[in-house]
N, C-alpha and C positions, 0 to 999 in steps of 0.2 A: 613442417610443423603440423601436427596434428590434433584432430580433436580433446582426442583422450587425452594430450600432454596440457593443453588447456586446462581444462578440467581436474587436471592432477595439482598441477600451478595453483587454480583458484582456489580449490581447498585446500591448500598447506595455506597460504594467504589469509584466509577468514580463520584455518584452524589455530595458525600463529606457533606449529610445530609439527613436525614430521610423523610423529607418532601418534597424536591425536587424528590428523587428517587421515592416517594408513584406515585406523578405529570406523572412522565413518566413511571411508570407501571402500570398506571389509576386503581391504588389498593386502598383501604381504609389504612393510617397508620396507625390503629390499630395492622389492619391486618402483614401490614410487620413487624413491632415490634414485635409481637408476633412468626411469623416463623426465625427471627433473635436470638429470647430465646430461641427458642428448638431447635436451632445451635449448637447456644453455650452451652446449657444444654449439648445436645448430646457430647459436643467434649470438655469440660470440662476448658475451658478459656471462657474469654472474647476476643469478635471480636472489638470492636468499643468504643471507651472511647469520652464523648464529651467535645466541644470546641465551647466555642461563640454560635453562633448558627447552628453551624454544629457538625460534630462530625470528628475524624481522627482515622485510622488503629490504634490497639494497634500489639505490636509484633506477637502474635499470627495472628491477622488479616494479617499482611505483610506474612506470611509464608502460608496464605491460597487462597493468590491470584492466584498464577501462576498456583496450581495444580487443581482450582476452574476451571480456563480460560482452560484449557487443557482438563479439562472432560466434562465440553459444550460443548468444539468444538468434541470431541467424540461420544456425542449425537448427534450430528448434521450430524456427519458421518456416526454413525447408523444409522441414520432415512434415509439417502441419499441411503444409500445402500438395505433396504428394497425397498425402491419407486421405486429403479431402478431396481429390481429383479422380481417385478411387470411387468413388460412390457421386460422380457426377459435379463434387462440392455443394452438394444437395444435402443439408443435418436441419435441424432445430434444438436451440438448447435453452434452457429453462432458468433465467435469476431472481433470487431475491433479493432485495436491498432498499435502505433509507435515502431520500432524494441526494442525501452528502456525499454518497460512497457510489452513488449511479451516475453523482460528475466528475467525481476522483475517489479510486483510478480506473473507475467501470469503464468512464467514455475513451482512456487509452487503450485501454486491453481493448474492447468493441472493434475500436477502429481498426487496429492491427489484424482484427481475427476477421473484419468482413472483407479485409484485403486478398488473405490467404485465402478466403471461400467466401467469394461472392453472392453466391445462392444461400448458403447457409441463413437461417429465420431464427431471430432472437424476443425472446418476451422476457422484459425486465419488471417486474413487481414491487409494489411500495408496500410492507407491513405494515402490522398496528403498532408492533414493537420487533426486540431482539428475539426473544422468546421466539417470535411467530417462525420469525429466519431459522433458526436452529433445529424445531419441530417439520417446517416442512424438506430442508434438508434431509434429516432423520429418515424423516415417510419417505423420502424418494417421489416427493413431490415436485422440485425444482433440482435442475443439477448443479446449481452451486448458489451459493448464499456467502451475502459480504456483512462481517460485523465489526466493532469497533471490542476492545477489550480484550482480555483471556482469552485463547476458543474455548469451547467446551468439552473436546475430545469425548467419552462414551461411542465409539464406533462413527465418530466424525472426523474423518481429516483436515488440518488446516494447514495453512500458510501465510507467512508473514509478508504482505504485500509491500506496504509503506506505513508510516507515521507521517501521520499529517498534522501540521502545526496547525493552534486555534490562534486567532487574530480579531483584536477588540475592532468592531465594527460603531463608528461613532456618528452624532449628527454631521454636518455639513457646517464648517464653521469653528464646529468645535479647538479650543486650543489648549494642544496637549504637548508632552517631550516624545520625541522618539519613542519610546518603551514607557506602560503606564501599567499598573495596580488592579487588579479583577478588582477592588473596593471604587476606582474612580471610574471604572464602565457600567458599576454598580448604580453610581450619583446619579447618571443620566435616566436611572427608569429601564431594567430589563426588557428588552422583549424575545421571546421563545417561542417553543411550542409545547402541546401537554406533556405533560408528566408520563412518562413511558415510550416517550420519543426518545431515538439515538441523539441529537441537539443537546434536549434537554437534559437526559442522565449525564450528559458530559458535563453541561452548564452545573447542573447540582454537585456535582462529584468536586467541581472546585471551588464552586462559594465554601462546600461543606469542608475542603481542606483549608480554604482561608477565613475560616469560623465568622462565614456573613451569613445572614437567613436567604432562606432561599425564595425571596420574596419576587413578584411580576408586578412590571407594570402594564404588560401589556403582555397576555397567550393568546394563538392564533396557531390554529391547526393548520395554517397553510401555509409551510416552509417556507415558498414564493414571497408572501407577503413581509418576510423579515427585513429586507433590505430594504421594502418598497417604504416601511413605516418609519424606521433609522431616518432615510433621506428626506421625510415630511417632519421630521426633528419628533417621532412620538416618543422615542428611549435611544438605546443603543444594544448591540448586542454582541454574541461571540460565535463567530463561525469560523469552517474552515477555511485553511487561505487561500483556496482557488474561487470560494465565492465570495470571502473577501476584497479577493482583488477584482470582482469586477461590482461591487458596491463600490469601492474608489474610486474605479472609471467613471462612473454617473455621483460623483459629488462626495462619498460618504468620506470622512477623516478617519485612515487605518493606525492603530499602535499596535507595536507586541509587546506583549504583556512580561511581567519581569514578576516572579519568575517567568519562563518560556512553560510554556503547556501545549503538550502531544497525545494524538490518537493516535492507536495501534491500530491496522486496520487488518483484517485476518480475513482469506478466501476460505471458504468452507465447502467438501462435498464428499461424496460418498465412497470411500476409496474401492476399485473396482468396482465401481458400476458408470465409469465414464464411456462413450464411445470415441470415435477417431473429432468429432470436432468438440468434445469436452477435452481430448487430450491437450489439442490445439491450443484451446483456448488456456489451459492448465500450463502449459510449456511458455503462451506468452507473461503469464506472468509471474512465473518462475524468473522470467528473462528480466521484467521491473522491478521483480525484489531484489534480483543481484542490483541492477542499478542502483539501486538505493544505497547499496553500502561504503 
């Protein structure tokens, strides 16, 4: 089994047809056909059974994804770790991001990348806002910048990292069902941060879709302080789920919200102007977006 046949596997998989996946690995379909048979020759099922004019996972194919996705991103961190042994594993690389996106999925990607290059020196940066992330990307002031929404493309690359689910953070106490209304996280008195904060544009974006004002009871420029005030019972609030769940651990009452609401969270940087520990770092999370699907 080989890389490439991996690789060829995964994108028919995500493309969900032969001909779309040849499109985006500017291969001949002959070609992938052919390394799809001595897959499957080699491993002694069938991968792919078709449909209409695509084709769908046969069972063996469902059990060959996750371990397919796991030994790419393997590769990926072999090769990282060579490149960086090359140059001593001595780099510095440059991020932007809001304290949400610097705990998920900055603190994964980090740890995997100070694994492969121990010496390698990180400076992660807190903006005023999106805006900031996007402009010093642009300059080639930081080598990668992590935003929530759209990218902005104009001579920026992105990538779709994850979608991180937001989860109603409530007092301690509070009694609610399973899954609760942005109007009853509402009741308890907001708390946020300013206006032109990543929190907040997300917090507004969905009052303003479930037609509530976009009222505070409490702003506080210090992201820190959102959990700390929830669990002094000052409001409630809506954060991501990785630091919603450790508000739970110290007291606070978590619901998800109904409907469900998601960030996109998208790496930004300059394409061709990475070095061998931007690659790296690029390659590992290439390797968490597959995860993700």
């Amino acid at each position: 089994m080989e890389r490439r046949q991996l690789e060829f596997f995964l994108a028919i998989a995500d493309a969900g047809s032969f001909t779309r996946a040849a499109r985006v690995l500017s291969i001949a379909q002959p070609s992938l056909s052919y390394a799809v048979r001595t897959l499957e020759d080699e491993l002694g099922e069938r991968l792919f059974e078709r449909h209409g004019r695509g084709v769908r996972l046969t069972p063996a194919g469902h059990a060959l994804v996750r371990p397919a996705r796991r030994t790419l991103r393997s590769f990926a961190q072999a090769a990282g770790a060579v490149r960086g042994a090359g140059d001593d594993g001595f780099a510095q690389l440059r991020v932007v991001t809001n304290t949400m996106w610097a705990i998920d999925p900055l603190v994964q990607v980090v740890g995997e990348l100070r694994q492969l290059m121990p010496r390698l020196q990180l400076q992660v940066t807190d903006p005023a806002n999106r805006t900031v992330v996007v402009e010093q990307v642009r300059a080639g002031e930081v080598d990668f910048g992590l935003v929530s929404g759209a990218p902005p493309g104009d001579h920026v690359s992105s990538l779709h990292v994850v979608d991180v689910e937001l989860v109603g953070v409530l007092p301690p106490g509070t009694d609610h069902g399973l899954t609760v209304d942005l109007a009853e996280i509402a009741s308890h008195g907001l708390i946020c941060t300013p206006r032109g904060s990543a929190l907040r544009t997300l917090l507004d974006e969905r009052l303003e879709a479930a037609g509530l004002p976009p009222d505070l009871a409490v702003e506080t420029a210090h992201v820190a302080s959102v959990v700390p005030m929830v669990l002094a019972r000052a409001g409630a609030a809506l954060l991501p789920e990785g630091m919603a769940g450790e508000a739970g651990a110290q007291g606070a009452r978590l619901a998800r919200l109904d409907p469900p609401t998601r960030a996109a969270v998208h790496l930004l940087w300059r394409d061709g102007h990475l070095d061998h520990a931007g690659e790296a770092l690029l390659g590992i999370a290439r390797g968490l977006a597959r995860g993700q699907r």
